[in-house]
C-alpha positions as CSV (number, residue, x, y, z in Angstrom):
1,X,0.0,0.0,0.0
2,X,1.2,3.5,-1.1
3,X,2.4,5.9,2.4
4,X,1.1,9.7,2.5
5,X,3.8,11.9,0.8
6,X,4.9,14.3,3.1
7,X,3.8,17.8,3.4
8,X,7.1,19.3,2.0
9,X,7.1,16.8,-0.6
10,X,3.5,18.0,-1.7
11,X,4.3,21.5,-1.1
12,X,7.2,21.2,-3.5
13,X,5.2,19.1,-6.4
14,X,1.8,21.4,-5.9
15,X,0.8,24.1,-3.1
16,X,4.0,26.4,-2.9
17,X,5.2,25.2,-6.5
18,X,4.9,28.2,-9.2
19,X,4.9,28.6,-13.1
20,X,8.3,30.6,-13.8
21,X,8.2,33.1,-16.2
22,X,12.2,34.2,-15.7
23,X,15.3,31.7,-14.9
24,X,18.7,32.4,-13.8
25,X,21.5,31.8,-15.2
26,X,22.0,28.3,-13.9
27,X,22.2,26.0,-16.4
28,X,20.6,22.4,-16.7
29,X,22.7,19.4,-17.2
30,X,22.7,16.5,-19.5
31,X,22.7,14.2,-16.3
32,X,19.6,16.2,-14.9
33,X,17.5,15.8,-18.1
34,X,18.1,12.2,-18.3
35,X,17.1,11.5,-14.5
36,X,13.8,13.5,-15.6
37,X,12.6,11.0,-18.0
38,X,14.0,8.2,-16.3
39,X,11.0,9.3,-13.5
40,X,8.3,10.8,-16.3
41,X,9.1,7.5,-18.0
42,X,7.2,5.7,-15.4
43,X,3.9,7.6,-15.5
44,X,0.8,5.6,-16.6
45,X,-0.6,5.8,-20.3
46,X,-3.0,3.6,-21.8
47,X,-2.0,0.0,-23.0
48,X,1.2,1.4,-22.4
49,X,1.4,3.3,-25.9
50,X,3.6,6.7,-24.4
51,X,3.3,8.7,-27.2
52,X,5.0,11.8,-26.1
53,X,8.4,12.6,-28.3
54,X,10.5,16.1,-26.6
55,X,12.8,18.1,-27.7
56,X,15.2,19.7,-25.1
57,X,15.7,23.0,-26.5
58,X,19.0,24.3,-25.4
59,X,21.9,25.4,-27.8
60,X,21.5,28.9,-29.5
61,X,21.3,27.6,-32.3
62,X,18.3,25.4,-31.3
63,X,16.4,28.7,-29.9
64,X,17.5,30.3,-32.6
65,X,15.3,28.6,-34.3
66,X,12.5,28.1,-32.2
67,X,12.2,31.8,-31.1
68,X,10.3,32.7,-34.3
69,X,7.7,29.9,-33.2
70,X,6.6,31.5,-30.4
71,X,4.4,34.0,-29.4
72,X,5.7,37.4,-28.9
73,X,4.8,37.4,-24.9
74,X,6.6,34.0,-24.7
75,X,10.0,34.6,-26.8
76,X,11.6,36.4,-23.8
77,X,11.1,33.5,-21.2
78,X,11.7,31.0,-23.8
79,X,15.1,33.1,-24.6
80,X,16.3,33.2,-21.2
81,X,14.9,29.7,-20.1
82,X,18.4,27.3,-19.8
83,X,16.3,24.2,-21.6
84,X,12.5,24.5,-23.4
85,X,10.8,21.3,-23.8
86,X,9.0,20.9,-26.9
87,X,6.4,18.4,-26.1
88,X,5.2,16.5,-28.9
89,X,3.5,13.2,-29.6
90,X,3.8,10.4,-31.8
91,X,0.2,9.7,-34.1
92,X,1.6,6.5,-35.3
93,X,2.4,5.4,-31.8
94,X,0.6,2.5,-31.9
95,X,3.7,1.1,-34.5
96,X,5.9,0.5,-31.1
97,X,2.7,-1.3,-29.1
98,X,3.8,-5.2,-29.8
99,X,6.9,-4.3,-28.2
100,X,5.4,-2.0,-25.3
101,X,2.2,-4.0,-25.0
102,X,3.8,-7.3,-25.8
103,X,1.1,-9.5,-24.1
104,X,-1.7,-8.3,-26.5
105,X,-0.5,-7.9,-29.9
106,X,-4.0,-7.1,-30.9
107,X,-3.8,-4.2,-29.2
108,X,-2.2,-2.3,-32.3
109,X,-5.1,-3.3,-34.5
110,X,-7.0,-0.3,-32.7
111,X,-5.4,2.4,-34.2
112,X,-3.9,1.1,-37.3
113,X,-5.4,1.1,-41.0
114,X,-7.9,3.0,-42.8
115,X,-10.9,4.7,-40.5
116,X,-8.5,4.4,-37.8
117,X,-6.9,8.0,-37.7
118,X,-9.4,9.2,-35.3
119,X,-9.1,6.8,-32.6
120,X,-5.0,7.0,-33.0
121,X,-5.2,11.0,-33.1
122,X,-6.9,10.9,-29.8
123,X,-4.7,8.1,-27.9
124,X,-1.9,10.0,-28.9
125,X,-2.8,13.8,-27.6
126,X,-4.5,12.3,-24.7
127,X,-2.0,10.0,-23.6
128,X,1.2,12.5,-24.8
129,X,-0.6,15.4,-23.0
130,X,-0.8,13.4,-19.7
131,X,3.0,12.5,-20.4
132,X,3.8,15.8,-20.8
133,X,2.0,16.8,-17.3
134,X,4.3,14.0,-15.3
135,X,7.7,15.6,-17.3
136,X,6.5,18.7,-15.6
137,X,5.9,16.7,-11.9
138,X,9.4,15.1,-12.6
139,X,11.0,17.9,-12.8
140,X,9.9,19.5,-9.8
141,X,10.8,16.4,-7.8
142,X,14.5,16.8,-8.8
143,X,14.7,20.4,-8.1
144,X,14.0,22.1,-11.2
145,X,11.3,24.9,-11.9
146,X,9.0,25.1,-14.9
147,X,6.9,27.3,-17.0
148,X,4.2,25.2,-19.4
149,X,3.3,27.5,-22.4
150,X,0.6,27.1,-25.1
151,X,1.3,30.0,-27.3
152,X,3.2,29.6,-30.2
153,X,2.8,28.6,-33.8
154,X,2.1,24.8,-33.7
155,X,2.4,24.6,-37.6
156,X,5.9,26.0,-37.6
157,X,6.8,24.1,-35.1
158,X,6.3,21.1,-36.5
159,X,7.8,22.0,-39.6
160,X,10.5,23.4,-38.1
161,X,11.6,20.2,-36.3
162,X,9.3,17.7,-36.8
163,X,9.3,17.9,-40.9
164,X,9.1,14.3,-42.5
165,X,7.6,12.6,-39.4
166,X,4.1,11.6,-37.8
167,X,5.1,13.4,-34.2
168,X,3.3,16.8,-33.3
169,X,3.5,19.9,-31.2
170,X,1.1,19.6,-28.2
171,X,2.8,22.3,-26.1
172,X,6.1,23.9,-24.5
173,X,7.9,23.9,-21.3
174,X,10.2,25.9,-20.1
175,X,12.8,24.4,-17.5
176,X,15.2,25.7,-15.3
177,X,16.1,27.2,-11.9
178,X,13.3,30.0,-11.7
179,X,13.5,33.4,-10.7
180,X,11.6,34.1,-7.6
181,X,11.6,37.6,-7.8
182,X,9.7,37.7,-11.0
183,X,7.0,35.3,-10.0
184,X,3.3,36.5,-10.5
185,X,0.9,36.4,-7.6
186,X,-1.3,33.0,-6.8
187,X,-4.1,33.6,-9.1
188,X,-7.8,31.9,-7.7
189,X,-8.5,28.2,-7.7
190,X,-12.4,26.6,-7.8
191,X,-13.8,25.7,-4.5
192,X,-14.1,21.7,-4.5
193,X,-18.1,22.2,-5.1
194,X,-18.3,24.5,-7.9
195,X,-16.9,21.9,-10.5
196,X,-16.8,18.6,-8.5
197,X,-19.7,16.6,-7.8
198,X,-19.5,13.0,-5.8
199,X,-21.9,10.2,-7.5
C-alpha cells in the first residue's frame, strides 16, 4: 500500500510550486535531463502506448530557431529559459505497441489502417498530454522549476523540427532554476463544489 507523501514533498510538487516566467543563469545538465525522463518515464498511459516525443531545446542555435515559433509574450522566457521542452506526440504510436504492450499484440489493431486516424489522433494527444504533465511533476521532484506555455505557432513548429515525421507539437515547457523575484501572484482556484460533484 502507497504511504502519505509528506507535506514538503506535496508543497514542492503542488501548493508552494509556481509557473516561472524568468530563470537564472544556472544551467541544466545533461545528467539532470536524463534523470527527468528516467522518472516521467514511469507515468501511466493507456495500453502502455507513451506517445510523447521532446525536444530539449538548449543550444542557441536550437532557440534560434525556435524563437520565431513562439508568441511574442513568450519569446523572452523562452530566450532566457536554460532548456525549453518541446512536447510533442507520436500519431503512429501504436507502430511501437507489440513491443510495449507485448502480451496483446492485438492491441495495435485499434489504431492502425484506414478509419482508424481518429481513434490513434486521440490516444496519442491524450495520452502524450498526460506525459507531458508528469515531465512537468518530474522535474519538480528533482529540483528544477518550470513554465508550461501554449502559445506559439504549432504549424511551424512542427515544420521546423518535426518535418518528415508523424510526431506533433502539443505544447512547450520551459525548464530551469526560476526566478523568484519575478513570480506572478497566486491567481484563484475553484472551491471543491463549484466543479466537483461525488456520484
Amino acid at each position: 500500500m502507497s504511504s502519505v507523501l509528506s507535506d514538503a514533498v506535496v508543497d514542492q510538487l503542488f501548493r508552494t510550486a509556481r509557473t516561472q516566467n524568468a530563470w537564472t543563469s544556472e544551467p541544466v545538465t545533461d545528467a539532470q535531463l536524463k534523470a527527468l525522463y528516467d522518472i516521467y518515464k514511469m507515468g501511466p498511459t493507456s495500453g502502455n502506448c507513451q506517445p510523447a516525443r521532446v525536444l530539449f531545446i538548449r543550444s542557441e542555435a536550437a532557440k534560434a530557431r525556435l524563437l520565431p515559433c513562439m508568441s511574442p509574450g513568450n519569446q523572452e522566457k523562452t530566450k532566457t529559459a536554460p532548456v525549453t521542452a518541446i512536447i510533442g506526440y507520436d500519431t503512429h504510436f501504436y507502430e511501437h505497441l507489440p513491443r510495449l504492450f507485448p502480451h496483446n499484440l492485438a492491441m495495435k489493431d485499434n489504431f492502425a489502417g484506414p478509419g482508424k486516424e481518429g481513434a490513434a489522433q486521440a490516444a496519442s494527444f491524450r495520452n502524450g498530454s498526460l506525459q507531458g504533465a508528469y515531465l512537468m511533476i518530474a522535474a519538480r521532484t528533482i529540483g528544477l522549476d518550470i513554465g508550461g506555455m501554449s502559445g506559439f505557432d504549432a504549424a511551424k513548429v512542427d515544420a521546423e523540427f518535426w518535418a518528415g515525421t508523424d510526431i506533433k507539437t502539443n505544447f512547450m515547457c520551459n525548464i530551469g532554476h526560476g526566478d523568484a523575484s519575478k513570480v506572478m501572484g497566486r491567481l484563484p482556484r475553484f472551491e471543491f463544489d463549484e466543479i466537483n460533484k461525488i456520484l
